[in-house]
C-alpha positions in Angstrom: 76.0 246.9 51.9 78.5 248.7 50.1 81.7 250.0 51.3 83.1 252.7 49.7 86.5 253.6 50.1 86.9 255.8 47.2 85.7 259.2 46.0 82.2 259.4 44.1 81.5 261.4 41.1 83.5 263.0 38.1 82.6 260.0 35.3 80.4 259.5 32.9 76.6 259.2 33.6 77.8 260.5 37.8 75.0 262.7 39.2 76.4 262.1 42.9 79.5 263.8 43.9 81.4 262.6 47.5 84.7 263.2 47.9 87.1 261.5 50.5 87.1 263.0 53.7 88.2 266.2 54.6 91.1 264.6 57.1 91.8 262.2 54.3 93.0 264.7 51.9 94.4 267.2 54.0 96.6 264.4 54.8 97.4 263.9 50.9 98.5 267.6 50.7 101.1 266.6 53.1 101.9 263.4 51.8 100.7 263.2 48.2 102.0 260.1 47.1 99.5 259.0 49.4 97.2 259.6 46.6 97.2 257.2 42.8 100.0 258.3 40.6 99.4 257.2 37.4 102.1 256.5 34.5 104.5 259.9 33.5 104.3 260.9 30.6 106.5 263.6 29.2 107.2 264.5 32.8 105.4 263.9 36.3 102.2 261.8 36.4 98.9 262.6 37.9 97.7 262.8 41.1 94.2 260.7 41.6 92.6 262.3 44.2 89.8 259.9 44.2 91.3 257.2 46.2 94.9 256.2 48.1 97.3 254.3 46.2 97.7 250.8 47.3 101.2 250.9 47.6 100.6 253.4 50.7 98.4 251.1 52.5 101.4 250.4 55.5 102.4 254.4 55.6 101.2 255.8 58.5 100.1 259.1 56.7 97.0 259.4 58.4 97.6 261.3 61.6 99.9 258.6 62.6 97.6 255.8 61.3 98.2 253.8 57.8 94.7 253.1 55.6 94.6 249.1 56.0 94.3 250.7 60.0 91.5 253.2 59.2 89.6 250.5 56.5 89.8 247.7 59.7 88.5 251.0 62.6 85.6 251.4 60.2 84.1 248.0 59.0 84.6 247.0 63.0 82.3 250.1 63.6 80.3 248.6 61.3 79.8 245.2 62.6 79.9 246.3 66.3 76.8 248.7 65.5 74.9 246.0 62.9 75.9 242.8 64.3 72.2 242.3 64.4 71.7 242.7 61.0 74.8 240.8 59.7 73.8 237.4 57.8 69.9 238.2 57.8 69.0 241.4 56.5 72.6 242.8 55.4 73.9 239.3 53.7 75.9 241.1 51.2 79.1 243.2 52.1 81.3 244.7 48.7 84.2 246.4 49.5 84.8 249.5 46.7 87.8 250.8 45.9 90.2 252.6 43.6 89.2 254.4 40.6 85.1 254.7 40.3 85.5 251.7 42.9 86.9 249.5 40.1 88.9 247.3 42.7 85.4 245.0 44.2 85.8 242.2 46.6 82.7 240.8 47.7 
């Protein structure tokens, strides 16, 4: 199983293109330092859109609800509705994340 909590698509060899939620980034056009600022150079850096920074993982930017809160809702969902599953067929869970899911804990 992979979970994805980044954006899909936009690099090299990408034939799939999935952006974050809807919700997710009309939250970011409120709050868009919710979103990866990289470096500045020769004036303001640049909006990622492709995944939340870590550094707003305790803002409560999403209707009232920070991202560590939304990651924990979901992989519960997960477990409550494959608990079945969990350590015979699904033995494997990576957890994807920043840019092109660079950031993988297994």
């Amino acid at each position: 199983v992979v979970m994805s909590f980044h954006a899909c698509g936009g690099n090299v060899g990408d034939t799939a293109q999935i952006p974050l939620p809807a919700w997710v980034l009309q939250c970011g056009e409120h709050d868009p330092d919710l979103f990866f600022t990289d470096r500045p150079r020769e004036g303001a850096g640049r909006r990622n859109r492709e995944y939340l920074s870590i550094w707003a993982d305790e803002a409560a930017a999403l209707r009232g609800r920070t991202p560590l809160q939304c990651y924990e809702d979901f992989m519960q969902a997960f477990c409550n509705n494959f608990h079945q599953l969990l350590g015979s067929s699904l033995v494997d869970i990576v957890v994807g994340a920043g840019p092109c899911g660079e950031l993988r804990y297994p």
